[in-house]
Structure formats: structure tokens, C-alpha cells
Backbone and ligand atoms as CSV (ligand in chain L), in Angstrom:
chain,resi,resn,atom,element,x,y,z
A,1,UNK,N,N,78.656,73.167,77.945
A,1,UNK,CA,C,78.500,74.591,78.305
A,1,UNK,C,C,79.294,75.456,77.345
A,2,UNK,N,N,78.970,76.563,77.219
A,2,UNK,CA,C,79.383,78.170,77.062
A,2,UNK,C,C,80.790,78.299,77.724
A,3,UNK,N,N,82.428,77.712,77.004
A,3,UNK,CA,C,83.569,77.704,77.915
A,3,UNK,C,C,83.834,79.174,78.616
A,4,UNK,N,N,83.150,80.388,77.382
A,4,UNK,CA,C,83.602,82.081,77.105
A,4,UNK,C,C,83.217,82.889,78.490
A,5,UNK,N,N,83.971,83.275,78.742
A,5,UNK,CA,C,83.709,83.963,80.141
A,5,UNK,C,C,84.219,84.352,81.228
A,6,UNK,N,N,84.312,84.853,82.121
A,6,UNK,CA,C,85.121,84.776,83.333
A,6,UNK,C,C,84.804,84.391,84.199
A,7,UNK,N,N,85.771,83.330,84.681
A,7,UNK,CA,C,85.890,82.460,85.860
A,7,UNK,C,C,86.693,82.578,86.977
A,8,UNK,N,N,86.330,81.942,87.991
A,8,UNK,CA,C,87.065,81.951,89.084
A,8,UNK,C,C,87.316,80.659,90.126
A,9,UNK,N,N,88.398,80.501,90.580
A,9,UNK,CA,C,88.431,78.677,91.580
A,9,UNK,C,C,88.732,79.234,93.220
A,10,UNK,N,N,88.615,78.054,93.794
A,10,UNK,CA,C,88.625,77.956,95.150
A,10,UNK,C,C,89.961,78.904,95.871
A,11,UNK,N,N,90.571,79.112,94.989
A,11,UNK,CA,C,92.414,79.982,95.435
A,11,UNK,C,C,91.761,81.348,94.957
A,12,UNK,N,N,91.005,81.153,94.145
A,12,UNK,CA,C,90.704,82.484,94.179
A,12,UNK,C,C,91.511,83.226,93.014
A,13,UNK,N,N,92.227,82.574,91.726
A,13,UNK,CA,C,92.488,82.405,90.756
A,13,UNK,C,C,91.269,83.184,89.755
A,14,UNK,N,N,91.452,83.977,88.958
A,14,UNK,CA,C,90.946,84.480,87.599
A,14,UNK,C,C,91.275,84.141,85.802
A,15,UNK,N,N,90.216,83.614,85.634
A,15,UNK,CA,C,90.481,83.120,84.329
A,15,UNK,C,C,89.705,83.681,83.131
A,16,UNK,N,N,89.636,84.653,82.198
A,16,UNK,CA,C,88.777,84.496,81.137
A,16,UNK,C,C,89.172,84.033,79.847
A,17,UNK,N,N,88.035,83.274,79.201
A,17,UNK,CA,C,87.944,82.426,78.048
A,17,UNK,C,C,87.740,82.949,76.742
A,18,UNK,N,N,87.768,83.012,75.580
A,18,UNK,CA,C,87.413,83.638,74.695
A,18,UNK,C,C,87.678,82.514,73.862
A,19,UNK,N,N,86.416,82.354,72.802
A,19,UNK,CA,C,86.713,81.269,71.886
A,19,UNK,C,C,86.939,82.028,70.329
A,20,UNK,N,N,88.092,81.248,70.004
A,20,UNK,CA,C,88.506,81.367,68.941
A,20,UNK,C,C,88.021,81.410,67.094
A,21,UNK,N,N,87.452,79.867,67.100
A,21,UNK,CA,C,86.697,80.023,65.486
A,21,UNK,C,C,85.695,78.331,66.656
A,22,UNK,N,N,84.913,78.048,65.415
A,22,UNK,CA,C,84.168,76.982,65.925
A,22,UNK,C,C,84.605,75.734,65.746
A,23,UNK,N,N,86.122,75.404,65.679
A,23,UNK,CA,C,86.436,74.474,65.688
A,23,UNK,C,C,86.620,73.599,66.580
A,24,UNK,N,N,86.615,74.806,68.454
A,24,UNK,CA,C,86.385,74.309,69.126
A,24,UNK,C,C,88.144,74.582,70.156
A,25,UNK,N,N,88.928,75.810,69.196
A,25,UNK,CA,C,90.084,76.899,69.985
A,25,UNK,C,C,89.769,77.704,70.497
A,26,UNK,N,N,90.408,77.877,71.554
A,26,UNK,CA,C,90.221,79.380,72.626
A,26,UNK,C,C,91.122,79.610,72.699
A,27,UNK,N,N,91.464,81.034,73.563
A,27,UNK,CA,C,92.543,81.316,73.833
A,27,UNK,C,C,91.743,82.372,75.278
A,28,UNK,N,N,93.033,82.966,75.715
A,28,UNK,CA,C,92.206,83.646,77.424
A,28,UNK,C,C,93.748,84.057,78.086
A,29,UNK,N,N,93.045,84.562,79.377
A,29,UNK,CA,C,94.216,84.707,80.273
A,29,UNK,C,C,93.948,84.556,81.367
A,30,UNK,N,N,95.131,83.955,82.836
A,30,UNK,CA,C,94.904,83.523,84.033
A,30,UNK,C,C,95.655,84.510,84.878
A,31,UNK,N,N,94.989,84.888,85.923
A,31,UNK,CA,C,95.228,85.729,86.605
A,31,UNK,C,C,95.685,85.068,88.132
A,32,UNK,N,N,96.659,84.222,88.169
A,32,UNK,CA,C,96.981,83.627,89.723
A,32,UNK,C,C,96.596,83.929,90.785
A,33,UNK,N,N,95.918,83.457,91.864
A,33,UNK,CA,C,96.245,84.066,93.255
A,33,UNK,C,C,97.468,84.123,94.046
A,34,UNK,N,N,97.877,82.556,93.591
A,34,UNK,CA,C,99.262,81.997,94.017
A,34,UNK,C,C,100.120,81.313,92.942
A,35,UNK,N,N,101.509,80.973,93.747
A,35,UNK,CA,C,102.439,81.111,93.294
A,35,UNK,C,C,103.370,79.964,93.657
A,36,UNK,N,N,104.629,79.402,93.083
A,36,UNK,CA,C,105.613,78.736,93.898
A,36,UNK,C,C,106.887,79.996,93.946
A,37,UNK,N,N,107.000,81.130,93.790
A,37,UNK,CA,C,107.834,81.983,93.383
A,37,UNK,C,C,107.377,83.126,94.084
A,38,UNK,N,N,108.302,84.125,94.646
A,38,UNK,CA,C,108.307,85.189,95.327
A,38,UNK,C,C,108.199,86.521,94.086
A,39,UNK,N,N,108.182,86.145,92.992
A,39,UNK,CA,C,108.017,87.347,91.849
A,39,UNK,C,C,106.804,87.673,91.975
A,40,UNK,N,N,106.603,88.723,90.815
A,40,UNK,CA,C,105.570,89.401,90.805
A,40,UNK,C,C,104.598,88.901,90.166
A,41,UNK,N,N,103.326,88.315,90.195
A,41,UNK,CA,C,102.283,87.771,89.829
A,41,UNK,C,C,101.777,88.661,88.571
A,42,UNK,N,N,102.454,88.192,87.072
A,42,UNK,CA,C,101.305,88.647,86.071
A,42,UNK,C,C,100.370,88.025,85.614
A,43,UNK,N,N,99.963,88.928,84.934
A,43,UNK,CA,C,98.289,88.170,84.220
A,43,UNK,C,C,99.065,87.190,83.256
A,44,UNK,N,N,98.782,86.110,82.615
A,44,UNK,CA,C,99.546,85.300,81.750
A,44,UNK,C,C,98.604,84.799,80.350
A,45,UNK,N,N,98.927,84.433,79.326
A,45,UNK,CA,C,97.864,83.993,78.162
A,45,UNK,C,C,98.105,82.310,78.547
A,46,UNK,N,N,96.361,81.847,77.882
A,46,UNK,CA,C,96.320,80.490,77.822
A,46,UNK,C,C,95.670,80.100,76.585
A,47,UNK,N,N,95.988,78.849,76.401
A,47,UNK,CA,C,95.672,78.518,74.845
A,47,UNK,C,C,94.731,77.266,75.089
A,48,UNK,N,N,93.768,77.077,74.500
A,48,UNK,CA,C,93.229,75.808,74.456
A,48,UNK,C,C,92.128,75.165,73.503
A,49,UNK,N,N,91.878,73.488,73.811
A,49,UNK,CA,C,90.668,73.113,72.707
A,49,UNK,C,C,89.772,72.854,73.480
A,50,UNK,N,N,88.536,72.949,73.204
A,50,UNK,CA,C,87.217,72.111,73.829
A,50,UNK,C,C,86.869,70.986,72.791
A,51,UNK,N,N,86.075,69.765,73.384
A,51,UNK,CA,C,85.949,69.060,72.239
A,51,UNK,C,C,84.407,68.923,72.558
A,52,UNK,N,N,84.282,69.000,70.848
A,52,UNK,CA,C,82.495,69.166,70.799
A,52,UNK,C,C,81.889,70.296,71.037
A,53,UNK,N,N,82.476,71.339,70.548
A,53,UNK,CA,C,82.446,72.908,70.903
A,53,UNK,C,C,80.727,73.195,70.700
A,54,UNK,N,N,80.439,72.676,69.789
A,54,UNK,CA,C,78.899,73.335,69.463
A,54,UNK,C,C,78.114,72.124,70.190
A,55,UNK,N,N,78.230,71.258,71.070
A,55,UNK,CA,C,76.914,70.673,71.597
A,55,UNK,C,C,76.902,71.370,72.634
A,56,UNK,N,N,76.066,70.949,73.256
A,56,UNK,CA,C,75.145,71.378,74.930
A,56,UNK,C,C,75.414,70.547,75.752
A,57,UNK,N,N,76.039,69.602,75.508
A,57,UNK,CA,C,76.600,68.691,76.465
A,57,UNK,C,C,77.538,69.129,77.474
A,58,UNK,N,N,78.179,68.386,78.152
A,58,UNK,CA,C,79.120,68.210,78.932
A,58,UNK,C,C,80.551,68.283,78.661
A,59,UNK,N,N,80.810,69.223,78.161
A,59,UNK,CA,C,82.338,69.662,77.107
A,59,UNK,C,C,83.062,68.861,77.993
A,60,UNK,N,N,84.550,68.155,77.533
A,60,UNK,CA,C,85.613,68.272,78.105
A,60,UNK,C,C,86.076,69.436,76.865
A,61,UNK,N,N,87.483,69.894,78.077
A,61,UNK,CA,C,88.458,70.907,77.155
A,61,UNK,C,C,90.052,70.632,78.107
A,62,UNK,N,N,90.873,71.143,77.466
A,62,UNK,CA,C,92.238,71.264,78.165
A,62,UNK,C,C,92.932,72.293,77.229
A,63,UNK,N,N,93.998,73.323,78.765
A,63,UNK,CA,C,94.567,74.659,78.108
A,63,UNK,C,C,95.471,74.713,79.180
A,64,UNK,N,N,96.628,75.244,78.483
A,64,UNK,CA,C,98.032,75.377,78.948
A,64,UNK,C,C,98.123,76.596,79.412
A,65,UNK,N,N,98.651,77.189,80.102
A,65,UNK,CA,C,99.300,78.549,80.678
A,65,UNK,C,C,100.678,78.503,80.187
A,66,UNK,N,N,101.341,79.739,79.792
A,66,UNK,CA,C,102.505,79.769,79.543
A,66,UNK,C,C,102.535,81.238,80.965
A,67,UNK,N,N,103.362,81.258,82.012
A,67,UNK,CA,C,103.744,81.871,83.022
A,67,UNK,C,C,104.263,82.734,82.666
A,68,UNK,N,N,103.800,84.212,82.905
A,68,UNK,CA,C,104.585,85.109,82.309
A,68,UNK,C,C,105.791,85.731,83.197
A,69,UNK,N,N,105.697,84.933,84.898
A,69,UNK,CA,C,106.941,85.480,85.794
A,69,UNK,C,C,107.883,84.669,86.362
A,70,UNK,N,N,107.213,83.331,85.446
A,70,UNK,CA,C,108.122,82.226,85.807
A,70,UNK,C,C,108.272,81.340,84.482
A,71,UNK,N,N,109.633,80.249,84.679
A,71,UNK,CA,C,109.391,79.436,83.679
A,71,UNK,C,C,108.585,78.342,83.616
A,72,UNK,N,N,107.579,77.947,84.671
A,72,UNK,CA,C,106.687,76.655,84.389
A,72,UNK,C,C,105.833,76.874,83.601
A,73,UNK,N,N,105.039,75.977,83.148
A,73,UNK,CA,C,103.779,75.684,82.474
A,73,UNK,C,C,102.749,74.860,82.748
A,74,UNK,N,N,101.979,74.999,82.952
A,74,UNK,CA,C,100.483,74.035,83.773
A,74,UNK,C,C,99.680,73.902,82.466
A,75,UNK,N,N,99.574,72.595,82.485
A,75,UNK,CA,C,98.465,71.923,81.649
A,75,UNK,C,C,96.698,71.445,82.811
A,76,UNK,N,N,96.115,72.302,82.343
A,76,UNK,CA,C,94.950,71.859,82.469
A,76,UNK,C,C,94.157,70.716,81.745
A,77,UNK,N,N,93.134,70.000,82.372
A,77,UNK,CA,C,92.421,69.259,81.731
A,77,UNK,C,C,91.006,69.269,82.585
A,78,UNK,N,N,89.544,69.126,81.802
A,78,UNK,CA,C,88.334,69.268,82.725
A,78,UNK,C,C,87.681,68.329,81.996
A,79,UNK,N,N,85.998,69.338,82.751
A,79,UNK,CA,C,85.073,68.881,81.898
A,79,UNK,C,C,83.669,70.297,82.791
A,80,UNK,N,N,82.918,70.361,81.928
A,80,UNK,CA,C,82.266,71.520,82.323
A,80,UNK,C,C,80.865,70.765,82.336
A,81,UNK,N,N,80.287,71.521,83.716
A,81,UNK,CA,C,79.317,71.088,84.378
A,81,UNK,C,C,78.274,71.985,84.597
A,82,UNK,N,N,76.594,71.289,84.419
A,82,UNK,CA,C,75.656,72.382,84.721
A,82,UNK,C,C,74.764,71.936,86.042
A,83,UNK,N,N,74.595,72.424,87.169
A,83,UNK,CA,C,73.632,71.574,87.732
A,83,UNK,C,C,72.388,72.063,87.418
A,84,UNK,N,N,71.121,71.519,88.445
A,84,UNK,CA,C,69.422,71.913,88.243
A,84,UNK,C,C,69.508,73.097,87.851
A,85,UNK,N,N,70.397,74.407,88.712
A,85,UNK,CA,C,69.677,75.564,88.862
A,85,UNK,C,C,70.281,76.132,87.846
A,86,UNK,N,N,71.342,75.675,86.812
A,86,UNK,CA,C,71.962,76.157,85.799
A,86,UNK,C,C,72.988,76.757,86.065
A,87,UNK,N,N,73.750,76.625,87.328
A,87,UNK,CA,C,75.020,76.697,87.759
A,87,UNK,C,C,76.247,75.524,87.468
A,88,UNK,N,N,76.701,76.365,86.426
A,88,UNK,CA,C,77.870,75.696,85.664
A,88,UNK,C,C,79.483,75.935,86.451
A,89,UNK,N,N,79.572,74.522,86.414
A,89,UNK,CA,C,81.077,74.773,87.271
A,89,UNK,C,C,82.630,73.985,86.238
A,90,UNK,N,N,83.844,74.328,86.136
A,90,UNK,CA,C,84.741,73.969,85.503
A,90,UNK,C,C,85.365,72.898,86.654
A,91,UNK,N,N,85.274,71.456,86.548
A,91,UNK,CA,C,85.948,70.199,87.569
A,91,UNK,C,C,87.085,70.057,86.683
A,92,UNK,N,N,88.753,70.527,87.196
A,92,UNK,CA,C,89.541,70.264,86.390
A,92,UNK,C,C,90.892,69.948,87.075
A,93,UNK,N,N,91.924,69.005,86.577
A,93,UNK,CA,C,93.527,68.728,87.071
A,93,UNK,C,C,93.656,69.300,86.606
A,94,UNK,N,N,94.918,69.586,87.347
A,94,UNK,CA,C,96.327,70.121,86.781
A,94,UNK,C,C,97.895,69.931,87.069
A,95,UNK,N,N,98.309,69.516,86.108
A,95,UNK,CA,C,99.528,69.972,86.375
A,95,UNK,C,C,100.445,70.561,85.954
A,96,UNK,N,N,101.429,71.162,86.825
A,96,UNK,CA,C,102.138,72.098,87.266
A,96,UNK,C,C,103.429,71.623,86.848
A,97,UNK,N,N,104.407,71.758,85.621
A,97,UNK,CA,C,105.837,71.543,85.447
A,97,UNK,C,C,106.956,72.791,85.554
A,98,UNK,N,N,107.911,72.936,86.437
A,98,UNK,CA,C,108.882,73.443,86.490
A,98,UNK,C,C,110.209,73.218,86.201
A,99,UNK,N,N,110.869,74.300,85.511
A,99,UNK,CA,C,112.025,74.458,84.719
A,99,UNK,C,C,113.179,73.468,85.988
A,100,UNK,N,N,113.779,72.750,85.633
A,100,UNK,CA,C,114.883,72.007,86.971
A,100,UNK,C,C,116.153,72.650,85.309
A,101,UNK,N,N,116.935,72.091,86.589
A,101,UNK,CA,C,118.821,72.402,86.098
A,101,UNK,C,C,118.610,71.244,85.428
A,102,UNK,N,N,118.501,70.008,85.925
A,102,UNK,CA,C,118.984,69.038,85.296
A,102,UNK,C,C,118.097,67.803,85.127
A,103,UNK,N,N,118.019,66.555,84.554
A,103,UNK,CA,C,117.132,65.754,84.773
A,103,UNK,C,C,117.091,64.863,86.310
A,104,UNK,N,N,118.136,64.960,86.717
A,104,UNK,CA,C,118.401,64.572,88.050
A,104,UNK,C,C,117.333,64.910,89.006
A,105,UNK,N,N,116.620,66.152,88.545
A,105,UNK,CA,C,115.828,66.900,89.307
A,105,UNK,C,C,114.247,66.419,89.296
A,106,UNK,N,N,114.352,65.644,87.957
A,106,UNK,CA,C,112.746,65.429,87.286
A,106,UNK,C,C,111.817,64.985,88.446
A,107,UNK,N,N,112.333,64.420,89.492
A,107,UNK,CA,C,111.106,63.635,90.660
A,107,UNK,C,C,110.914,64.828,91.131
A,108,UNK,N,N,111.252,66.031,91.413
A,108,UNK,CA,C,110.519,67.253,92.043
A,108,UNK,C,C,109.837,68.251,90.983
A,109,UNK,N,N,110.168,67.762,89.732
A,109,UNK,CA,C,109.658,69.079,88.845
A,109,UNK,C,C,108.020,69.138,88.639
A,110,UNK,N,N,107.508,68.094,89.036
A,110,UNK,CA,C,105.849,68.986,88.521
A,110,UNK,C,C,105.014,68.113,89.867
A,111,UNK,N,N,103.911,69.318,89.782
A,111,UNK,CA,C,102.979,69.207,90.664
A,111,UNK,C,C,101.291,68.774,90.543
A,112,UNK,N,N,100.794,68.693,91.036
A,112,UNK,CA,C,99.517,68.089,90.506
A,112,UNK,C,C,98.353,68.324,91.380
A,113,UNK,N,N,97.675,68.639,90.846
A,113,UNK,CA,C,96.068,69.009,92.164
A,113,UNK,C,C,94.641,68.886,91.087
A,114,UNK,N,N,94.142,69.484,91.454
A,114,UNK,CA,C,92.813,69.572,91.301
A,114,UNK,C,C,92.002,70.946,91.722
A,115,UNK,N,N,90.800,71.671,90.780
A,115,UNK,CA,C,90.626,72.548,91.055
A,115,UNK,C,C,89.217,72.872,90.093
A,116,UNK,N,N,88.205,73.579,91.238
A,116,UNK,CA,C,86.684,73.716,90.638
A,116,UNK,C,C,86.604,75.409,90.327
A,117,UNK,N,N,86.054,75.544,88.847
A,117,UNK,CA,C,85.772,76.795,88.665
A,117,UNK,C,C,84.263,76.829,88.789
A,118,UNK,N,N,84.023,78.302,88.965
A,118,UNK,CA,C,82.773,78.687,88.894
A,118,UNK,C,C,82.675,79.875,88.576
A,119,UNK,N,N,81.637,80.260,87.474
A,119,UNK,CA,C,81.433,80.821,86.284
A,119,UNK,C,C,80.658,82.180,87.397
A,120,UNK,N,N,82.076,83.846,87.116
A,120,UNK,CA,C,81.319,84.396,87.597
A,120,UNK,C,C,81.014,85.885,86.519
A,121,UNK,N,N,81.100,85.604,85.774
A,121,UNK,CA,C,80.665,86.878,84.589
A,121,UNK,C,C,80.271,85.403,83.356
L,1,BTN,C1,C,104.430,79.347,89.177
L,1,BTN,O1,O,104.220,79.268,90.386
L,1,BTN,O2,O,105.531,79.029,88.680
L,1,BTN,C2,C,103.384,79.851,88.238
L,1,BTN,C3,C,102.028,79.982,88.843
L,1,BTN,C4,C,101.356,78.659,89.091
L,1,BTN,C5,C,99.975,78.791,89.689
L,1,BTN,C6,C,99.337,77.444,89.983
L,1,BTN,S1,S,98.733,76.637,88.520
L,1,BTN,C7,C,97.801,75.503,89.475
L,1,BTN,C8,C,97.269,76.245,90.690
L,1,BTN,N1,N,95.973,76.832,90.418
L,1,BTN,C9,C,96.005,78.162,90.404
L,1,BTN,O3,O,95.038,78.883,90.172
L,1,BTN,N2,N,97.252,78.603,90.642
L,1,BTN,C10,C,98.148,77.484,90.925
């Protein structure tokens, strides 16, 4: 698929894509619904590759968020999907690493889920 666009997931999360040159870089920004943090929710930039940018296939891609109200960073990873009716959806992990004091801390620092976009611009 077409990664370029704006998206949206089940939290209700905002994402748009913009591709870079055809090598198969983007770059974009994520708009959170939620949070692990009581701050103020900004829009944040994300960076990423697709691989196999120019087929029609079944892209995988993966893109990082850098948090603009916190110090974590979430690495994404997918793969983009079309069904019959030409409803393309983003099936993707993630996880979620947060800044700890110390390494002592590392068994609580990152989180992990799963999360479906669907392509709404
Ligand atoms: C933070 O809480 O430190 C930054 C925001 C993290 C938002 C996470 S990333 C994975 C999950 N999917 C979303 O759309 N938002 C949450």
C-alpha cells in the first residue's frame, strides 16, 4: 500500500505519513490519545522506512516516535494490509521504552501491545 496519509487506531490515536524520496523514508507526526504521563499531550514527529516502497504488495515498514512531552520512545513495526473492498489497514507492535533512573529499573521500563490502523484521509 500507499504508507502517505492520515491514519487513525483503535485509542483513537492520529498519525500522518509523508514519504520522503523513493528509497522507501518517511517521516510524519503522531498525535496520542493516551498517555503514561499526566502532561500535556503534543503532536510529536516520527521517522521511518518501508521496505519495498514502490511495489503493491504488502509493505512491511517500522517508525519511531520521539515524544515531545515525555522522555520515551516507541518503536513501531507492521505490515500494511488491503482487503476485497480496498480497505487498507496498518497491523502493527509496539513498543513503548521509558527513561528509568537506573538500570535496576530496566524490568519496568518498556511496554508492548499491539495496534490496527485504519486509513482515514
Ligand atoms: C508516553 O506516554 O510517554 C508517550 C505517549 C505514548 C503513547 C503510546 S505509544 C503506544 C500506544 N499507542 C498509541 O497510540 N498511544 C500509546
Amino acid at each position: 500500500c500507499d504508507l502517505q496519509g492520515l491514519w487513525r487506531n483503535e485509542l483513537g490515536s492520529n498519525m500522518t505519513l509523508v514519504a520522503l524520496n523513493t528509497a522507501g523514508i518517511f517521516s510524519g507526526f503522531y498525535h496520542t490519545a493516551v498517555a503514561t504521563t499526566n502532561k500535556q499531550i503534543l503532536v510529536s514527529p516520527l521517522q521511518g522506512t518501508q521496505q519495498h516502497p514502490s511495489a503493491k504488495g504488502h509493505t512491511t515498514f517500522g517508525f519511531t516516535v520521539q515524544w515531545q512531552f515525555s522522555d520515551s520512545i516507541t518503536a513501531f513495526v507492521g505490515q500494511c494490509f488491503v482487503d476485497h473492498r480496498g480497505k487498507e489497514t496498518l497491523e502493527t507492535m509496539w513498543l513503548l521504552r521509558e527513561e528509568v533512573p537506573s538500570h535496576r529499573d530496566t524490568w519496568k521500563a518498556t511496554r508492548v501491545g499491539t495496534s490496527i490502523f485504519t486509513r482515514i484521509k
